[in-house]
Wavefront OBJ file of the C-alpha trace (Angstrom):
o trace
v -20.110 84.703 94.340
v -19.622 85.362 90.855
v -16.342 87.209 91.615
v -14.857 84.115 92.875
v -15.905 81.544 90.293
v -11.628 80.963 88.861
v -10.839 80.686 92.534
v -13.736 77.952 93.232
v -12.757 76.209 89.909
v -9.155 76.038 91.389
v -10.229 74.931 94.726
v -11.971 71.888 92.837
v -9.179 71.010 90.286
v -6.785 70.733 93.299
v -9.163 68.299 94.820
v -9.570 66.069 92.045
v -5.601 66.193 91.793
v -5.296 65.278 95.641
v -7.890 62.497 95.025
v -5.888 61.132 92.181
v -2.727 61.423 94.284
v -4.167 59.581 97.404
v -6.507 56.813 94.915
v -2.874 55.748 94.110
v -1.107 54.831 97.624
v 1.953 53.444 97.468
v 1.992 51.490 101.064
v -0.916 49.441 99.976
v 0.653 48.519 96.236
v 3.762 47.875 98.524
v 1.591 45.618 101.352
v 0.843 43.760 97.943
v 4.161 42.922 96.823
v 7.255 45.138 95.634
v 6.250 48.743 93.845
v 7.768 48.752 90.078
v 8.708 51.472 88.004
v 6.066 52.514 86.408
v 3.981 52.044 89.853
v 6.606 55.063 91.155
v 6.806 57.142 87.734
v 2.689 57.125 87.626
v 3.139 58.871 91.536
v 5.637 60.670 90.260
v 2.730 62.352 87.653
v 0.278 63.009 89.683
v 2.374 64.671 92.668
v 3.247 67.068 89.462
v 0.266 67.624 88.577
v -1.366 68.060 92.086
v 1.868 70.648 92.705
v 0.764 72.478 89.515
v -2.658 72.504 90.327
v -1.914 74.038 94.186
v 0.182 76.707 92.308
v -2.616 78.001 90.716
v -5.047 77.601 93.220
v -2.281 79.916 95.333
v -2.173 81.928 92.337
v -6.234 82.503 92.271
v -6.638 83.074 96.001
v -3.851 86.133 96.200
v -6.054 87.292 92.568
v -9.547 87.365 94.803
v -7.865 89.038 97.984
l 1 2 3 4 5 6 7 8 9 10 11 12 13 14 15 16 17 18 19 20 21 22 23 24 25 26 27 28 29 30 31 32 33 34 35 36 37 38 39 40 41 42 43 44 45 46 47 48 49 50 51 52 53 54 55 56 57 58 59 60 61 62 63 64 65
């Protein structure tokens, strides 16, 4: 299991990414009253970040196969 420690690390970075990305739902803010700027640029952030984070959980797979 050893072997595939960077590849479980990924695995768990992309999830706390994806949980950031979903914690922040723009339909509900929007059910609320009108979604601002910042309310967009802050998705904006973390859909970077979670597409950075799936790179290099992509990245760590192909490394352990």
């Amino acid at each position: 299991m050893a072997e595939h420690h960077e590849f479980l690390d990924a695995f768990a970075e992309a999830r706390r990414t994806w949980d950031e990305l979903v914690a922040l739902q723009p339909d509900i803010a929007a059910a609320s009253g009108q979604l601002d700027t910042a309310d967009l640029i802050e998705l904006a952030q973390r859909v970077t970040a979670h597409r950075r984070t799936i790179d290099a959980l992509a990245d760590a797979l192909h490394a352990v196969i």
